[in-house]
Backbone as CSV, one residue per row, in Angstrom:
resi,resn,N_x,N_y,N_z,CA_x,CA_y,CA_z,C_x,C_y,C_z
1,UNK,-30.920,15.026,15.688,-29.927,15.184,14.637,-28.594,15.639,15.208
2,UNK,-28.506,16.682,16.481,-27.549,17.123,17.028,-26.689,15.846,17.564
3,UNK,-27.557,14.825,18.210,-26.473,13.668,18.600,-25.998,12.971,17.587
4,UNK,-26.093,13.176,16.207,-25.784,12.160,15.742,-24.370,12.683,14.823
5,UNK,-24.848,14.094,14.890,-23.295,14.817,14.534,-22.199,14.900,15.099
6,UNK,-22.677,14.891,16.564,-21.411,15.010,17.896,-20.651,13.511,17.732
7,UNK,-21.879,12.558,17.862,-20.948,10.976,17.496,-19.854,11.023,16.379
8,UNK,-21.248,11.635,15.276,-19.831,11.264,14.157,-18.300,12.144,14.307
9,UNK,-18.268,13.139,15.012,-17.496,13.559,15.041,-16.326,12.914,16.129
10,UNK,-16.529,12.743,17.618,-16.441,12.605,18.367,-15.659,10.936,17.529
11,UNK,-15.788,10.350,16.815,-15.567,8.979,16.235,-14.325,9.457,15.317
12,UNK,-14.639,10.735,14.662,-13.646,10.703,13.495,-12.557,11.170,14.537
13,UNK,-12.556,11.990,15.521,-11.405,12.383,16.546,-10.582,11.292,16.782
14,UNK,-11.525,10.185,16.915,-11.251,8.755,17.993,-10.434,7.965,17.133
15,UNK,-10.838,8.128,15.764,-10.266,7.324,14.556,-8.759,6.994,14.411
16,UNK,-8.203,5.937,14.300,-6.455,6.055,14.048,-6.330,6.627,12.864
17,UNK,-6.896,6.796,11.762,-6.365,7.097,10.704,-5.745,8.440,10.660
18,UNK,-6.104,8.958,12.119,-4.919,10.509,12.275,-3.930,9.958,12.528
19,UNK,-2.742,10.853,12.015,-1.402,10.804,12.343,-0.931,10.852,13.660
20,UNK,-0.635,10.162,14.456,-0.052,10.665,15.896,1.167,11.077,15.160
21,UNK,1.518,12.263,16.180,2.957,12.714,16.544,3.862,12.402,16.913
22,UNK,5.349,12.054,16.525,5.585,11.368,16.725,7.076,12.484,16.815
23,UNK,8.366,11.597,17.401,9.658,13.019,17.688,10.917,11.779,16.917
24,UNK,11.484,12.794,16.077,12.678,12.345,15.406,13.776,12.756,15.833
25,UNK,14.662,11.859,16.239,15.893,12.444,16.863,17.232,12.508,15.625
26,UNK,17.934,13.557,15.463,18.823,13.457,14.225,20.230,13.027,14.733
27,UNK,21.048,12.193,14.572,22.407,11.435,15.012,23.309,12.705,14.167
28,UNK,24.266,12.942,14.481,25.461,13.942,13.540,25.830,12.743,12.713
29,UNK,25.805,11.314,12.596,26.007,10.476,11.513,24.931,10.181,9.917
30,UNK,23.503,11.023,10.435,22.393,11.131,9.805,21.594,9.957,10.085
31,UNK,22.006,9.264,10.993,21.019,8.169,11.440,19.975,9.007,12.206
32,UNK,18.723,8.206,12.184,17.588,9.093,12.984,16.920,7.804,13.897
33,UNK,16.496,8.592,15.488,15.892,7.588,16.014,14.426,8.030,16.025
34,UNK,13.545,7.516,16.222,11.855,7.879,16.415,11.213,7.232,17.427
35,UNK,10.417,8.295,17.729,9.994,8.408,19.373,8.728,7.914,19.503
36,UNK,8.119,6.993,19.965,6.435,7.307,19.267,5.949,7.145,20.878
37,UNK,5.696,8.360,21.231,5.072,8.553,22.822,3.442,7.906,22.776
38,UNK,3.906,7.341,24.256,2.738,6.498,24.606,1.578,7.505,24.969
39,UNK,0.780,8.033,24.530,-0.459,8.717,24.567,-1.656,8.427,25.961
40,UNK,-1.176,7.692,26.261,-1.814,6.936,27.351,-1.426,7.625,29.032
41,UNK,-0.123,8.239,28.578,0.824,8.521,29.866,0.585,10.299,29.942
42,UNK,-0.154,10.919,28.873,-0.346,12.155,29.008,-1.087,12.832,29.883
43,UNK,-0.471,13.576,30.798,-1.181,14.208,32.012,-2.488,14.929,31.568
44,UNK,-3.546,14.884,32.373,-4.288,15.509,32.018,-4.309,17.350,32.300
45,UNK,-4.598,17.779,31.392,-4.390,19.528,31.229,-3.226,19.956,30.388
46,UNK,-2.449,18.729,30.289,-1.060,19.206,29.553,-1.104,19.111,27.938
47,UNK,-0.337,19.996,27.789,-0.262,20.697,26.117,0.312,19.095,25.435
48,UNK,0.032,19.250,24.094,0.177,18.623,23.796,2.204,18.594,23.271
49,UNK,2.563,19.884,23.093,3.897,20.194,23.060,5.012,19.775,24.283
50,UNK,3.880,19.514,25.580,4.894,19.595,26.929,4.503,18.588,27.302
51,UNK,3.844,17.406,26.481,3.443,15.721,26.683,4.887,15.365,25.755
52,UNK,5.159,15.873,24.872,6.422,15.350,23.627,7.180,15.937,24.102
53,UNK,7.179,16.968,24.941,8.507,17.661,25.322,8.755,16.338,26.747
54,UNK,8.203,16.587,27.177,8.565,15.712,28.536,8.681,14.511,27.897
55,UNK,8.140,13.643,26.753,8.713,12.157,26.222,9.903,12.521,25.926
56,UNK,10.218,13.018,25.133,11.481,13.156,24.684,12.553,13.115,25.990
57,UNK,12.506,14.106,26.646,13.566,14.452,27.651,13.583,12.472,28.870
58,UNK,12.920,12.316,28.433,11.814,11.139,29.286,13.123,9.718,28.770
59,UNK,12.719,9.716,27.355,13.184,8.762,26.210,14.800,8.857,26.233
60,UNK,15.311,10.036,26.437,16.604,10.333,25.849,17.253,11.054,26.852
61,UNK,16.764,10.441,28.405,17.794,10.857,29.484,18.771,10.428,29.572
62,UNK,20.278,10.743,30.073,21.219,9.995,30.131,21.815,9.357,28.889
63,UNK,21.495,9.401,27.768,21.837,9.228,26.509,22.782,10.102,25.652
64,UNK,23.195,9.965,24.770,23.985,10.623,23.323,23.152,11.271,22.731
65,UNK,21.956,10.622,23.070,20.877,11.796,22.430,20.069,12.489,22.550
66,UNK,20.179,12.916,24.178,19.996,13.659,24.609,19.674,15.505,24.192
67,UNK,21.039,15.903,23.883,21.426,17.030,23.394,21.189,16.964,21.352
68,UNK,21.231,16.045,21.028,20.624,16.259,19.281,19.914,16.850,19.283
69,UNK,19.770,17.515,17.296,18.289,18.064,16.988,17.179,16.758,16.853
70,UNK,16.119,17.607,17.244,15.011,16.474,16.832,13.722,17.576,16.582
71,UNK,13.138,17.189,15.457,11.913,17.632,15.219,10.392,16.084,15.307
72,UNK,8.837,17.274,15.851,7.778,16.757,16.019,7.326,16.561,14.491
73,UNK,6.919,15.277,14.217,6.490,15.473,13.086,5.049,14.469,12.988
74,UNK,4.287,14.115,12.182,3.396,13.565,11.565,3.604,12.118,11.549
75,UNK,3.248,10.827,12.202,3.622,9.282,11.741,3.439,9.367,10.669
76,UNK,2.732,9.853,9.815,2.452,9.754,7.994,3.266,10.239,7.451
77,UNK,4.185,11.040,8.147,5.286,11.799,7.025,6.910,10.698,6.937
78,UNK,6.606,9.782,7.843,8.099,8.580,7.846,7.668,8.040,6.764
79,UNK,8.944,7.607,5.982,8.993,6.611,4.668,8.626,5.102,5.215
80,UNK,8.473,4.566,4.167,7.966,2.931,4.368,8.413,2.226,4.956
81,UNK,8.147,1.825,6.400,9.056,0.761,7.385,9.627,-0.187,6.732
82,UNK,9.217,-1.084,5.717,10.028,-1.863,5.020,11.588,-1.402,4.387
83,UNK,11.775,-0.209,4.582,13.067,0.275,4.308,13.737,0.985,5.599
84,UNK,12.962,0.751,6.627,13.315,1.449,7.910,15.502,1.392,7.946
85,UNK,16.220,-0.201,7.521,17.261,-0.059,7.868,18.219,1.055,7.010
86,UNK,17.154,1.798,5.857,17.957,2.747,5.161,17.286,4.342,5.389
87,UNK,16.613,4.178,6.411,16.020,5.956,7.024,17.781,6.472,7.418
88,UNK,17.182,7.978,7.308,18.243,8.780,7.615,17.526,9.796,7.309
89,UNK,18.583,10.950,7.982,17.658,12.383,7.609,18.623,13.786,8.414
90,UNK,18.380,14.716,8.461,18.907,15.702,8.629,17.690,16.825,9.161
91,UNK,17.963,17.982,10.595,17.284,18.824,11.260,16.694,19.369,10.002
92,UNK,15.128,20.044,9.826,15.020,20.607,8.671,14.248,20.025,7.833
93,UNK,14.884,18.627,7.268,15.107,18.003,5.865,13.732,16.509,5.941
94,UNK,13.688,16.373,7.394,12.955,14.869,7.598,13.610,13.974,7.664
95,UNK,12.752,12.976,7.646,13.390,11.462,7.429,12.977,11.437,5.372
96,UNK,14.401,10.058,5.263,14.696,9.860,4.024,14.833,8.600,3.904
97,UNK,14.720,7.981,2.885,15.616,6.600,2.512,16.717,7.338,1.896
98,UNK,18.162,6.665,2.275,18.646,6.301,1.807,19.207,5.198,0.713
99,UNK,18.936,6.204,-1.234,19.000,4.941,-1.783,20.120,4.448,-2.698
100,UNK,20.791,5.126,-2.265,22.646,4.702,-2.829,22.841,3.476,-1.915
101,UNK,22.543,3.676,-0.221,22.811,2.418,0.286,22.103,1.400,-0.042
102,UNK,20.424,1.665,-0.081,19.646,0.539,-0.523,19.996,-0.105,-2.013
103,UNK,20.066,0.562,-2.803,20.416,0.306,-4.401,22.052,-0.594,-4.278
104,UNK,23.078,-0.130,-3.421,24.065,-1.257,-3.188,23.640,-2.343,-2.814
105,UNK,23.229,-2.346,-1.352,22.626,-3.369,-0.287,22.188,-4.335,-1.951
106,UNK,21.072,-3.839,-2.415,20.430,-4.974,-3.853,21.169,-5.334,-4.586
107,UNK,22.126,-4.843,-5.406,23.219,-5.410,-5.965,23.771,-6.317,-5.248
108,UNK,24.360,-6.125,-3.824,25.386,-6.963,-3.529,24.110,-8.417,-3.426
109,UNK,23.254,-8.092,-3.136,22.040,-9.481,-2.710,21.922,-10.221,-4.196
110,UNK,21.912,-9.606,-5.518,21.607,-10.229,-6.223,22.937,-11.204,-6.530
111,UNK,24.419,-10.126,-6.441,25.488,-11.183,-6.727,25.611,-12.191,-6.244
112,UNK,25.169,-12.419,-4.813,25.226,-13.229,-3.689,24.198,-14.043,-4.630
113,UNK,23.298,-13.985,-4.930,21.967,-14.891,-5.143,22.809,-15.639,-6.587
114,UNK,23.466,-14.895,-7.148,23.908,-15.147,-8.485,25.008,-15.885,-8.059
115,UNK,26.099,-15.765,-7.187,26.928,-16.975,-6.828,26.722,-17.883,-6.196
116,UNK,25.384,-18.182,-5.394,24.536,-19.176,-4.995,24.293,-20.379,-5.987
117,UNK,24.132,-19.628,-7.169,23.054,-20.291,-8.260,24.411,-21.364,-9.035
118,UNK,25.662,-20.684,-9.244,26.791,-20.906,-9.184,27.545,-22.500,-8.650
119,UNK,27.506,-21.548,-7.720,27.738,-23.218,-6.747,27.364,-24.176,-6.007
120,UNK,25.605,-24.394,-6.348,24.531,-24.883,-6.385,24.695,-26.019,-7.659
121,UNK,25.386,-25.364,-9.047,25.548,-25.894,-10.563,26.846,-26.521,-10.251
122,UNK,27.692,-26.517,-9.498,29.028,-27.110,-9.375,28.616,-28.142,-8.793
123,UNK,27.651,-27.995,-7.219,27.559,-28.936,-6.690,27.019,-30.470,-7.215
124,UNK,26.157,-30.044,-7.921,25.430,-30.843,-9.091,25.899,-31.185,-9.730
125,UNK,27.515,-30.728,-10.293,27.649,-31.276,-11.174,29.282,-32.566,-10.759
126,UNK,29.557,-31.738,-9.558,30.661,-33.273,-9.065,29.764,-34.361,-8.255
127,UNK,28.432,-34.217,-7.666,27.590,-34.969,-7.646,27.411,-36.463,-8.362
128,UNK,27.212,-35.451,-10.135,26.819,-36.260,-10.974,28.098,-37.091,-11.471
129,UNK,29.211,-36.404,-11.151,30.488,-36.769,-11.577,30.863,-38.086,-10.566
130,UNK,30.935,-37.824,-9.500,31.126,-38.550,-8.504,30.306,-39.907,-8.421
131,UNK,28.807,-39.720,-8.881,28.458,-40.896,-9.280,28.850,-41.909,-10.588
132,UNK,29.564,-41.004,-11.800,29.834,-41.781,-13.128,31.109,-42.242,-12.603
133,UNK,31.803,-42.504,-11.623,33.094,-42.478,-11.236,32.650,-44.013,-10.806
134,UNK,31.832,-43.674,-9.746,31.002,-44.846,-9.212,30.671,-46.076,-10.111
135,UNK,30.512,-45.689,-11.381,29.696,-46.538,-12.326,28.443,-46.479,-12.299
136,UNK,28.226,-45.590,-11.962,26.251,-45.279,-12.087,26.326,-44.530,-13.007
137,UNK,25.349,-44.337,-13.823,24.834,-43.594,-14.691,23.441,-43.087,-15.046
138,UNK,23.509,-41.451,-14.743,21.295,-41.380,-14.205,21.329,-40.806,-15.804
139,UNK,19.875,-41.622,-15.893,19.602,-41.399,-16.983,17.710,-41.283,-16.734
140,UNK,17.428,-40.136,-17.476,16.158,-39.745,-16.745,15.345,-40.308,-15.552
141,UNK,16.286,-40.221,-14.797,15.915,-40.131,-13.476,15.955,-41.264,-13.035
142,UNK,16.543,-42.593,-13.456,16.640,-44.003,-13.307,17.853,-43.997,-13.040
143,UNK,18.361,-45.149,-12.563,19.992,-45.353,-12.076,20.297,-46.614,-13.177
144,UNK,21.105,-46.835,-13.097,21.715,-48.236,-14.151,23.269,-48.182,-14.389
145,UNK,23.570,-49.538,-13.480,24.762,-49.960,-13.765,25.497,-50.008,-14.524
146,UNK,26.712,-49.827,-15.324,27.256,-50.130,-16.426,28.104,-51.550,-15.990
């Protein structure tokens, strides 16, 4: 019975459905970058604080972002990658969507979609013009001379 507890356990350790750790870097613009250290590269004996400490310094040598705040946090605690181009966030605060930008970004997509639709109906319609000019005339879906 003892082996069969150590497995299950030893499995749920092994399991992805834990969060890896992951390091958020904060931009002074509120853009955020995220770190997701390769787990693979962790020395053996080393803390798990001075495996992310050394990615980080690792990730963000010679960089601008170098010197930023950045906090360790949870992969489960980032918002929905499908909105990844509106993350942002602040030391403290986490990562966020931003949804004043996203909620514009959709507006401006729908006007766009809506002046599409627009001059899609124009095109169609000097099309149709351009053919009665012609002397054609479509009439459910047949052509005929006048």
């Amino acid at each position: 019975m003892k082996k069969y507890v150590l497995v299950v356990c030893f499995l749920m350790l092994a399991s992805p459905c834990f969060a890896e750790k992951i390091i958020v870097i904060y931009k002074p613009n509120k853009e955020v970058s995220i770190i997701h250290p390769a787990y693979k590269t962790r020395i053996v004996d080393e803390s798990l604080m001075d495996f992310l400490e050394r990615t980080r310094l690792k990730a963000t040598k010679g960089t601008s972002s170098e010197d930023y705040p950045y906090d360790i946090m949870d992969s489960d605690n980032l918002p929905d990658i499908e909105d990844r181009e509106y993350w942002e966030g602040e030391i403290g605060e986490g990562v966020i969507i931003d949804t004043v930008d996203k909620n514009k970004t959709e507006i401006e997509l729908a006007e766009i979609q809506a002046e599409q639709i627009l001059i899609n109906k124009k095109i169609k319609d000097l099309a149709i013009t351009a053919l009665e000019s012609d002397g054609i005339v479509l009439k459910h879906n047949k052509k005929e001379k006048k």
